[in-house]
MARVO-783446 format. One line per field, with one value per residue (C-alpha): residue number from 1; residue in one letter; x, y, z. Coordinates in nm, 3 decimals, m for minus. Layout:
N
num: [NUM_...]
residu: [A_...]
X: [X_...]
Y: [Y_...]
Z: [Z_...]
END
This chain:
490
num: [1_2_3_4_5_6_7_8_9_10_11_12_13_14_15_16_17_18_19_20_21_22_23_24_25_26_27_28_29_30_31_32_33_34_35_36_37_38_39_40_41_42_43_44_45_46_47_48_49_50_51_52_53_54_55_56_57_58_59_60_61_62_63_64_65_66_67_68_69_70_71_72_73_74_75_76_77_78_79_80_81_82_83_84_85_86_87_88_89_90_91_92_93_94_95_96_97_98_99_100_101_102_103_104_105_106_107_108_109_110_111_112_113_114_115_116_117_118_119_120_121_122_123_124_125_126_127_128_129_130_131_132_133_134_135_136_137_138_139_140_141_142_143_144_145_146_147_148_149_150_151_152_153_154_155_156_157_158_159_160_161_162_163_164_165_166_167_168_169_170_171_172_173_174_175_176_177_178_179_180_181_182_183_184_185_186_187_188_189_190_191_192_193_194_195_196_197_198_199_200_201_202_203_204_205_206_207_208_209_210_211_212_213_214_215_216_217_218_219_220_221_222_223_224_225_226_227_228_229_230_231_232_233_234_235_236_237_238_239_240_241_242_243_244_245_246_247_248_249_250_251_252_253_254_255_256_257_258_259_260_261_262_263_264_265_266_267_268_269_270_271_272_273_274_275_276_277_278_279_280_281_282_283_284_285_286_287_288_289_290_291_292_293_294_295_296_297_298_299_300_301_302_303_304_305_306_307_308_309_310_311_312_313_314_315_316_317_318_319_320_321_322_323_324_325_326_327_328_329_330_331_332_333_334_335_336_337_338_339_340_341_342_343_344_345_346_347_348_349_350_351_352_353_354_355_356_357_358_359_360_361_362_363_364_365_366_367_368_369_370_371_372_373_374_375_376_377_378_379_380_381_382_383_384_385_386_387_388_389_390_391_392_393_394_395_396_397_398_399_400_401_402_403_404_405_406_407_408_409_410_411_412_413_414_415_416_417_418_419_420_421_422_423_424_425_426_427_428_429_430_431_432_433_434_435_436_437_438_439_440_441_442_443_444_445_446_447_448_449_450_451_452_453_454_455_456_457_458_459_460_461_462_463_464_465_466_467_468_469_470_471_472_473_474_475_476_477_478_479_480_481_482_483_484_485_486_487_488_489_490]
residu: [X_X_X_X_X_X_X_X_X_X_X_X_X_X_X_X_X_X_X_X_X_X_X_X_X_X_X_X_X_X_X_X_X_X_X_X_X_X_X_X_X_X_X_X_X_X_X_X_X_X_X_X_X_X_X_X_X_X_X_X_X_X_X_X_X_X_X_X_X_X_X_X_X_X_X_X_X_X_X_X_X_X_X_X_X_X_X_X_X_X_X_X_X_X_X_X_X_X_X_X_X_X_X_X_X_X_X_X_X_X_X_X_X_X_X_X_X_X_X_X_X_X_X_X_X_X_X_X_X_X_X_X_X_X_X_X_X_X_X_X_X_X_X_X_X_X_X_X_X_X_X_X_X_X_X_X_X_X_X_X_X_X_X_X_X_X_X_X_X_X_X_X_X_X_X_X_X_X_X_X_X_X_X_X_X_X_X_X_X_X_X_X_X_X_X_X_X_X_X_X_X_X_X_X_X_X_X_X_X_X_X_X_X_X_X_X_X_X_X_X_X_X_X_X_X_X_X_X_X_X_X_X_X_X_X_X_X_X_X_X_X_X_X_X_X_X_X_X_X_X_X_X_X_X_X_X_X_X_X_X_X_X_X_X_X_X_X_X_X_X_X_X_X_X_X_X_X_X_X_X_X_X_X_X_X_X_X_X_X_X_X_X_X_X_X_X_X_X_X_X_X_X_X_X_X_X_X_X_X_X_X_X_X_X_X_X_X_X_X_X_X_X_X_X_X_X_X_X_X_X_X_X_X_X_X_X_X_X_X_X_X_X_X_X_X_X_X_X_X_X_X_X_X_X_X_X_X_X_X_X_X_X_X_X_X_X_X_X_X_X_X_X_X_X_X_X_X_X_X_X_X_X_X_X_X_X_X_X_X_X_X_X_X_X_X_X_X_X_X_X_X_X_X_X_X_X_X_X_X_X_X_X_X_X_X_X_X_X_X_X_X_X_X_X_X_X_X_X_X_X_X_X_X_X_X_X_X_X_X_X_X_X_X_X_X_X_X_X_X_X_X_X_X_X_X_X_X_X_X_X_X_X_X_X_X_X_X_X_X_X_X_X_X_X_X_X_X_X_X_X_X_X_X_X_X_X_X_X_X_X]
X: [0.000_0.283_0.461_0.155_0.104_0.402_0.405_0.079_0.264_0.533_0.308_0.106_0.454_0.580_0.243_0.241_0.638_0.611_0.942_0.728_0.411_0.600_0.751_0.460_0.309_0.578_0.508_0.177_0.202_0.445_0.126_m0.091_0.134_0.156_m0.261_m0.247_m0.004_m0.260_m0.572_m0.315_m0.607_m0.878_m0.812_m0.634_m0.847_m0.785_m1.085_m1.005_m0.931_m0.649_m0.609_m0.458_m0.159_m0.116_m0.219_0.137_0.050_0.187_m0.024_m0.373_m0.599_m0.699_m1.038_m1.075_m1.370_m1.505_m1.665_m1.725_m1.722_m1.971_m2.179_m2.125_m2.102_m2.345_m2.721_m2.616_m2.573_m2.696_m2.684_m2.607_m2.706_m2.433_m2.160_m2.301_m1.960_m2.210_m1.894_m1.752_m1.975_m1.834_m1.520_m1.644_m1.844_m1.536_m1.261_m1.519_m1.426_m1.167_m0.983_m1.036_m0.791_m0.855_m0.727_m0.819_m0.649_m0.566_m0.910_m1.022_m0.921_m1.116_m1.272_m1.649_m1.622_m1.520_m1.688_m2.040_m2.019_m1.941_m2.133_m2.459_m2.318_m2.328_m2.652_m2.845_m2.729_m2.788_m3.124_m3.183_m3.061_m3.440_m3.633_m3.448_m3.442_m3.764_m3.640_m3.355_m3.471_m3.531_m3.451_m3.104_m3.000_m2.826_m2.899_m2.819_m2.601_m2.252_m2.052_m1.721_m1.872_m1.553_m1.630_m2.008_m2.279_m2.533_m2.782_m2.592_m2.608_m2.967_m3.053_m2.858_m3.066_m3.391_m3.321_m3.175_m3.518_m3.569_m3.216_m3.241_m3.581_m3.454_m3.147_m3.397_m3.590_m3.330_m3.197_m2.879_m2.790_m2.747_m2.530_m2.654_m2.461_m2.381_m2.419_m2.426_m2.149_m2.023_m1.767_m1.427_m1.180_m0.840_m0.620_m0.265_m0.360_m0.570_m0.361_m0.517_m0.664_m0.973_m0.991_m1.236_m1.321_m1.085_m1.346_m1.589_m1.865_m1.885_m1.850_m2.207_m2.082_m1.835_m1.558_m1.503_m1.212_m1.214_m0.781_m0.773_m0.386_m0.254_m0.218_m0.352_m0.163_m0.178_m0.235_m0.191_0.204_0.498_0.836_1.040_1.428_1.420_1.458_1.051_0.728_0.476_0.175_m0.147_m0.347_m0.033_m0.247_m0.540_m0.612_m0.252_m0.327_m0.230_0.118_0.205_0.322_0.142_0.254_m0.007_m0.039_0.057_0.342_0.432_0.427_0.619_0.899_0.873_1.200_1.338_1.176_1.192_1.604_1.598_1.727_1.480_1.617_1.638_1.262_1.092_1.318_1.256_0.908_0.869_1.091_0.857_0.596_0.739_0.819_0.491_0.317_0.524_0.473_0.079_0.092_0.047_m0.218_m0.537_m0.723_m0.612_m0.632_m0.560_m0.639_m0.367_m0.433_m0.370_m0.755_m0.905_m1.140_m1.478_m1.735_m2.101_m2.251_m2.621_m2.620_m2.362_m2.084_m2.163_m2.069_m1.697_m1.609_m1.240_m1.001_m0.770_m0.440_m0.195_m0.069_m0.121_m0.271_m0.603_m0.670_m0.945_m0.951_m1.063_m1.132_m1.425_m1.358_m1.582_m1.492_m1.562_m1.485_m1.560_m1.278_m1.399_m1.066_m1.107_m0.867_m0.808_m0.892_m0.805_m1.092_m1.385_m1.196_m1.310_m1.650_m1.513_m1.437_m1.162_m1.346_m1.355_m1.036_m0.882_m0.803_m0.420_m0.464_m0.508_m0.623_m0.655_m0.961_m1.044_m1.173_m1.517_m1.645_m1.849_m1.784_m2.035_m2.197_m2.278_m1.896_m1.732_m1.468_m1.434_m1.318_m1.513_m1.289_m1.383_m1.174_m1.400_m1.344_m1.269_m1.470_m1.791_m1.830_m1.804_m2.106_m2.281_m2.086_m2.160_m2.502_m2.549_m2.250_m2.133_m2.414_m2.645_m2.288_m2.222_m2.567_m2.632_m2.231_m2.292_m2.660_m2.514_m2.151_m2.400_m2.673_m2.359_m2.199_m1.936_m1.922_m1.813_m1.561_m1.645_m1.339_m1.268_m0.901_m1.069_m1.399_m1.617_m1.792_m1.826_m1.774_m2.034_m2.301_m2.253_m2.271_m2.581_m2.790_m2.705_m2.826_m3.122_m3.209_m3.093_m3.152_m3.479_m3.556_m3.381_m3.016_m3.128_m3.019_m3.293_m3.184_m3.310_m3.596_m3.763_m3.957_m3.900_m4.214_m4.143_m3.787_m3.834_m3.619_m3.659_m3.525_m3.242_m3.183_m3.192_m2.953_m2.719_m2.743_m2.651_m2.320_m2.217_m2.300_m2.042_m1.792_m1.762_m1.527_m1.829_m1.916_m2.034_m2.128_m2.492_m2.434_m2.357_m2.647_m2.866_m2.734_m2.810_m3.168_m3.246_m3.113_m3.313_m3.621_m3.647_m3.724_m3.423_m3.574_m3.595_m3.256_m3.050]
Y: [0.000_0.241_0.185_0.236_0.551_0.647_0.574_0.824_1.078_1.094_1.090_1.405_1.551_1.513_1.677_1.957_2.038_2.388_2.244_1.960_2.165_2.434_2.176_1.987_2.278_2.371_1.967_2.075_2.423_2.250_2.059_2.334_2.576_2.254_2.274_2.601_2.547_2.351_2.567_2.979_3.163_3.027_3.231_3.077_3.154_3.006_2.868_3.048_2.992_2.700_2.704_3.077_2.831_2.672_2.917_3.168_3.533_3.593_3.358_3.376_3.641_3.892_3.754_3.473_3.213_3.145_2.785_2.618_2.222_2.278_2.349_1.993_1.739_1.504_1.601_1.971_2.042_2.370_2.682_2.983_3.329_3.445_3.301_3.300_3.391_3.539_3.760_3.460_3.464_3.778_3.634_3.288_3.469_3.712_3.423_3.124_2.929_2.948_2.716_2.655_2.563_2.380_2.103_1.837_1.674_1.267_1.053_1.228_1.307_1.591_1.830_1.823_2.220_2.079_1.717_1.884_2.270_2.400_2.121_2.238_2.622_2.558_2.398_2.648_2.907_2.746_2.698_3.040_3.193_2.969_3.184_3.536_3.500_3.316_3.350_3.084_2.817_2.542_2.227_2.308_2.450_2.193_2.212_1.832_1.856_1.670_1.537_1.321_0.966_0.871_1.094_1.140_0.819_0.784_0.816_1.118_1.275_1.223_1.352_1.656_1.671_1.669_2.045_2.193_2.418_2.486_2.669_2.852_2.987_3.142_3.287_3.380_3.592_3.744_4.096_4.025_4.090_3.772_3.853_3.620_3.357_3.304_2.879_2.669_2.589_2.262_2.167_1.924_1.798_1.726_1.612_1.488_1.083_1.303_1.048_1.301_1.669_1.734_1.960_2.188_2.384_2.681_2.877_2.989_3.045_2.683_2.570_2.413_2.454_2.692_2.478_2.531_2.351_2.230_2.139_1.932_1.996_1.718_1.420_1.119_0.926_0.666_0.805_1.192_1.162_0.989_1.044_1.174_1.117_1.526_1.520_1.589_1.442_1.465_1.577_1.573_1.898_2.083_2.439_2.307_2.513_2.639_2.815_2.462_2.470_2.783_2.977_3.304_3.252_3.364_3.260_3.645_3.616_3.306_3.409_3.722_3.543_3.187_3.148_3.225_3.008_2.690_2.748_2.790_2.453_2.280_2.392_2.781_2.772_2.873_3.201_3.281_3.240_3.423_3.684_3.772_3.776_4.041_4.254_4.222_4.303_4.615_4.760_4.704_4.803_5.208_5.151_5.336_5.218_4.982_5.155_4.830_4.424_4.211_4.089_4.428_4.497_4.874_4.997_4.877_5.099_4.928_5.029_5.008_5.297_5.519_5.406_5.652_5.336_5.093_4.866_4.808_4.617_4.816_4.626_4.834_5.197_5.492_5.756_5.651_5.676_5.566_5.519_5.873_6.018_6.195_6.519_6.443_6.080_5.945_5.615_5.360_5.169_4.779_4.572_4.294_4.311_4.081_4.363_4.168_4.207_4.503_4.697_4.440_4.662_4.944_5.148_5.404_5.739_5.933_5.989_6.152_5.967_6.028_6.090_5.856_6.021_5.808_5.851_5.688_5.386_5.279_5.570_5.525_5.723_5.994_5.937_6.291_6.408_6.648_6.366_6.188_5.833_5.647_5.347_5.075_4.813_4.545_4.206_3.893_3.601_3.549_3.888_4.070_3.958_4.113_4.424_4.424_4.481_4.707_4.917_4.911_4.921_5.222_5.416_5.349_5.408_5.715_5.842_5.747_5.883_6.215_6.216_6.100_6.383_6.602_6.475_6.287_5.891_5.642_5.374_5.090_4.878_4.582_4.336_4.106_4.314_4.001_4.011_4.314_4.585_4.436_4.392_4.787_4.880_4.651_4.831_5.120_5.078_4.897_5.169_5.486_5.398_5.319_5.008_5.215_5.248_5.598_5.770_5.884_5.936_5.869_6.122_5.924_5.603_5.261_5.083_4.821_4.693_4.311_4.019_3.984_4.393_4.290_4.009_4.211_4.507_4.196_4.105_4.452_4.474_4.082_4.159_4.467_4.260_3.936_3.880_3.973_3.667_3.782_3.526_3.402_3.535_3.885_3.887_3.741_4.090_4.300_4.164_4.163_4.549_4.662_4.471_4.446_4.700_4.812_4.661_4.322_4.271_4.016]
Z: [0.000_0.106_m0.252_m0.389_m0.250_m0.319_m0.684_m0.695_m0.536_m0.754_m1.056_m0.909_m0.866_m1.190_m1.343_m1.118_m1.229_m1.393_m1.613_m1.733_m1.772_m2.010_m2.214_m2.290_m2.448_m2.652_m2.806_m2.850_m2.997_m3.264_m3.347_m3.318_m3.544_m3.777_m3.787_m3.876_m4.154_m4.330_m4.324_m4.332_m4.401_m4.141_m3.827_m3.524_m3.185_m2.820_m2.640_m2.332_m2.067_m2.164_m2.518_m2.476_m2.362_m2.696_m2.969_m3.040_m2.992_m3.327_m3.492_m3.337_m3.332_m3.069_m3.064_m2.784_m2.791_m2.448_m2.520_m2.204_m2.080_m1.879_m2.106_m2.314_m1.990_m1.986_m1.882_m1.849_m2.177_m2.327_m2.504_m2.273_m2.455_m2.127_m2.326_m2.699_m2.847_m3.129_m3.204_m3.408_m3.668_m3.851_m3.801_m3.978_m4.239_m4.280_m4.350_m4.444_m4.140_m3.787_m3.643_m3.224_m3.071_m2.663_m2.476_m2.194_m1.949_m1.909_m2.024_m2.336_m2.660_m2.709_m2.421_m2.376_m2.501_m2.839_m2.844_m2.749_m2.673_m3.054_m3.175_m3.026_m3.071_m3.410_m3.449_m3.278_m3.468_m3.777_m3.650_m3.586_m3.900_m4.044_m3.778_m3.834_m4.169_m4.344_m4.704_m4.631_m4.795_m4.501_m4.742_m4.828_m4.543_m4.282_m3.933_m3.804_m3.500_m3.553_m3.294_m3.304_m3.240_m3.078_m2.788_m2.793_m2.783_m2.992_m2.716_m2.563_m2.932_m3.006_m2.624_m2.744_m3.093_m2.878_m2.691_m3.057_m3.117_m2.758_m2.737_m3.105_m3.036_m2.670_m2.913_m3.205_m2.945_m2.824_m2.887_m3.041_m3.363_m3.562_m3.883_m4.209_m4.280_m4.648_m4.563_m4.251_m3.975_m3.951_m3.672_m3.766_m3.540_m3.521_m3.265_m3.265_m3.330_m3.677_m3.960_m4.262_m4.211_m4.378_m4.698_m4.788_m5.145_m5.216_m5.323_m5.069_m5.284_m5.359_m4.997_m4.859_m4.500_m4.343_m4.084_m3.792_m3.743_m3.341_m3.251_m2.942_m2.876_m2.680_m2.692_m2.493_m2.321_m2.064_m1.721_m1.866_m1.840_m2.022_m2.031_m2.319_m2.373_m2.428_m1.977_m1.921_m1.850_m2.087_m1.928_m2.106_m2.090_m1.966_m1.997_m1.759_m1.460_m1.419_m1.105_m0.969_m1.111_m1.285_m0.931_m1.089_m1.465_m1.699_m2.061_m2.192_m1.984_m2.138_m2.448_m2.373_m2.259_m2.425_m2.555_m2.197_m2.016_m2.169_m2.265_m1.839_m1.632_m1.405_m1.079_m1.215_m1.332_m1.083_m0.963_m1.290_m1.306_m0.966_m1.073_m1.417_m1.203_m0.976_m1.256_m1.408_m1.075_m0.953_m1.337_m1.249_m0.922_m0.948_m1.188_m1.176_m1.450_m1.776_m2.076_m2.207_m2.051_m2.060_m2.358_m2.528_m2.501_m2.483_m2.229_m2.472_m2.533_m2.512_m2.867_m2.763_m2.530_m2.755_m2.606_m2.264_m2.075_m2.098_m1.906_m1.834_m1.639_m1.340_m1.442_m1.551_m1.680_m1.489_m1.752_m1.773_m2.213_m2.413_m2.819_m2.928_m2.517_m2.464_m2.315_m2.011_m1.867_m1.486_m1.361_m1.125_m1.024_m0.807_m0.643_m0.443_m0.162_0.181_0.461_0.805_1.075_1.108_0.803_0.581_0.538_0.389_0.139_0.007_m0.095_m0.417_m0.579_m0.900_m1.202_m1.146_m0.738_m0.463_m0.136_0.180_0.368_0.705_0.720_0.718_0.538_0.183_m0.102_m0.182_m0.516_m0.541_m0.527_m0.754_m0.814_m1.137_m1.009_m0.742_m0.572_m0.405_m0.247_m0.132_0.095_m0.140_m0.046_0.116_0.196_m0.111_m0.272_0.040_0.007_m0.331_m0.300_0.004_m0.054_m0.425_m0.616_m0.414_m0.421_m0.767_m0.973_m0.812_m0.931_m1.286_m1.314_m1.202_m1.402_m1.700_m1.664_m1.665_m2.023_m1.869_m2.071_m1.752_m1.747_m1.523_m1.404_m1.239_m1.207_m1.462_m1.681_m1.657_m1.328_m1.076_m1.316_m1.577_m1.279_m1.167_m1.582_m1.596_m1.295_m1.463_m1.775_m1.662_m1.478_m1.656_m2.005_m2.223_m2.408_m2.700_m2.553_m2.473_m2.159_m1.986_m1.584_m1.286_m1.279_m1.561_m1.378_m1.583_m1.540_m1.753_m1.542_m1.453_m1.511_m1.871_m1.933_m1.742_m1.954_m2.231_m2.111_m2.050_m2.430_m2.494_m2.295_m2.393_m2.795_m2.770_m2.437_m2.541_m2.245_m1.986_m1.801_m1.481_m1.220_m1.143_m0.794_m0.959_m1.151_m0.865_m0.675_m0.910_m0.983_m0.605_m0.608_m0.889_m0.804_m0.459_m0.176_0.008_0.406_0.173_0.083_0.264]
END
């Protein structure tokens, strides 16, 4: 028993190794870049957040896919209009087809966001395109679902087939934009045991079906590891959840230093790595808001209201900038910090763009302030959700109501512009703008505000933020803020 345990120990060593982890991907970007090779005009795209791991920066484009598993395991599969990566179609109908690129760790081939997910994405929108647009003529357009049959059952794919309709009328009847497709999606895959690549028509006019081409990167091996005469482990899936191994690394900064840190010995690798991440962190540190993610990103503008609200992350650079800068701009700036004891309930007042002021704890910002930045620094964990909703949001809605009935445009930030900073954007717009993207203010009642408008305004910051993915506990928040007396929240 004690040799057995040992044995597993040493396995979960080796595939936690940072020095194995890096090299594994650099054999599977060699099969990636290979992929690529074949199909040079289809656009390479990472299905984030792993496949941002294997797809170079200098190859793939700026425009991430954000297909999850989840959303293909078994019994749970679905369509969610919260991550409906509707963005890709221009890019398809643009270049006739992309290439995805993802991974999975030891015990698939192929990840259930590329077996299932893009599968059923696909599908559903080629459903939809028969209910937007009526003169497509239903007989010749395809809208089977196809999955690999090496990774998805029969039953499991006809279970699938049954919820199709459901999930394109819920995106039909939505308020996003649905460009036309010129001919169907069709999903291929291609992993490293692939023996020939598929080939499609030159000409995209003659194409029945535009590809999207899903790359599982690694390969499968026995027990997710093997050994190569090279000095490493390879581990399958090296890119999965590298918060486990990657002591802070981050794909970008991977990237950004590649050739470095795989020419590094084992034993060096992780002073290195630490000491990147130091550098990367003390350039960050002084930041007030990003004028760029880091992913090269600007602050994005949400087109349905004009662009008088962006959402942003609070990363790095100091000078606050924004593509063509309003005259007029305020900002609400959200980090999540660890506050030991009763200071964990409070809150940093008003400060300038390009001034930090320290005010005594435990006070809350004024919303009416002459100041052009509201900060918060809320508690991480269990508590912020509650400070979410009894501090930030009544402190932040009533700031941007009065910054917008001024002329100012407002740029809402958090560390990652997915969660916190699209929930305070989304009460705002709920509540400040009409059913047109028009801003109308507080003093103008909105009868009409219920679950469903909410929806909506969330289709209207995801159709122009991809990246927005705010948590169900977010939204829940926000709901029970807008739609609940304030003696009834908990």
């Amino acid at each position: 028993m004690a040799q057995h345990f040992n044995a597993f120990s040493e396995i979960r060593k080796e595939s936690l190794d940072i020095y194995n982890r890096l090299h594994s991907i650099e054999e599977d970007v060699s099969f990636v870049n290979g992929v690529h090779d074949a199909y040079p005009g289809l656009p390479l795209i990472p299905n984030l957040r792993c496949g941002a791991w294997y797809t170079d920066s200098s190859r793939a484009t700026d425009v991430p896919a954000y297909f999850k598993s989840t959303d293909g395991h078994f019994g749970n599969w679905g369509f969610n209009l919260r991550r409906s990566n509707l963005h890709l179609i221009s890019v398809v109908i643009e270049n006739s087809g992309i290439v995805l690129v993802d991974s999975t760790r030891s015990g698939k081939r192929i990840p259930d966001a590329l077996s299932k997910t893009i599968p059923i994405w696909c599908s559903v929108i080629n459903r939809s395109m028969l209910k937007r647009y009526p003169e497509v003529d239903q007989k010749e357009w395809d809208t089977s679902l196809y999955t690999p049959p090496t990774s998805v059952s029969s039953q499991e794919h006809d279970q699938i087939s049954r919820r199709l309709d459901e999930w394109a009328d819920a995106l039909a009847s939505s308020s996003f934009d649905l460009p036309k497709l010129p001919c169907p999606l069709r999903p291929f895959w291609i992993t490293p045991a692939t023996s020939s690549f598929p080939k499609f028509d030159n000409g995209a006019d003659s194409r029945s079906y535009l590809p999207v081409i899903c790359v599982s990167a690694s390969k499968q091996v026995h027990d997710g590891a093997e050994r190569r005469t090279s000095g490493f482990s390879y581990i399958q899936g090296s890119g999965d959840d590298h918060e486990l191994w990657g002591m802070g690394l981050t794909p970008q900064l991977f990237w950004s230093h590649k050739d470095r840190l795989l020419s590094t010995p084992r034993a060096d690798l992780p002073e290195l790595v630490s000491a990147l991440i130091s550098s990367s962190t003390s350039k960050s540190s002084s930041s007030v808001i990003s004028p760029a993610s880091r992913s090269g990103k600007a602050p994005e503008g949400i087109s349905k209201v004009s662009d008088r609200i962006f959402l942003s992350t609070t990363l790095t650079d100091v000078e606050p900038t924004l593509p063509n800068p309003p005259p007029l701009t305020a900002y609400v700036l959200i980090d999540e910090v660890d506050l030991p004891g009763p200071s964990a309930d409070t809150t940093i007042p008003p400060t300038s763009p390009t001034e930090t002021q320290e005010g005594p704890a435990g006070t809350t910002p004024d919303p009416l302030s002459s100041s052009t930045t509201l900060k918060f620094e809320i508690p991480g964990g269990k508590k912020s959700q509650t400070f979410f909703l009894h501090h930030v949001l009544p402190t932040a809605l009533p700031f941007i109501d009065s910054k917008l009935s001024s002329g100012y445009n407002v740029v809402v930030a958090c560390p990652s512009a997915k969660d916190l900073s699209v929930g305070v954007a989304l009460g705002a717009i709920a509540r400040y703008f009409d059913h047109n993207g028009v801003y109308v203010g507080a003093e103008t009642t909105t009868p009409d505000l219920s679950k469903q408008t909410i929806r909506t305004r969330l289709e209207w910051i995801i159709a122009s933020c991809p990246r927005a993915n705010p948590s169900r506990t977010t939204l829940k928040r926000v709901n029970e803020f807008l739609l609940t007396a304030e003696h009834l929240r908990r």
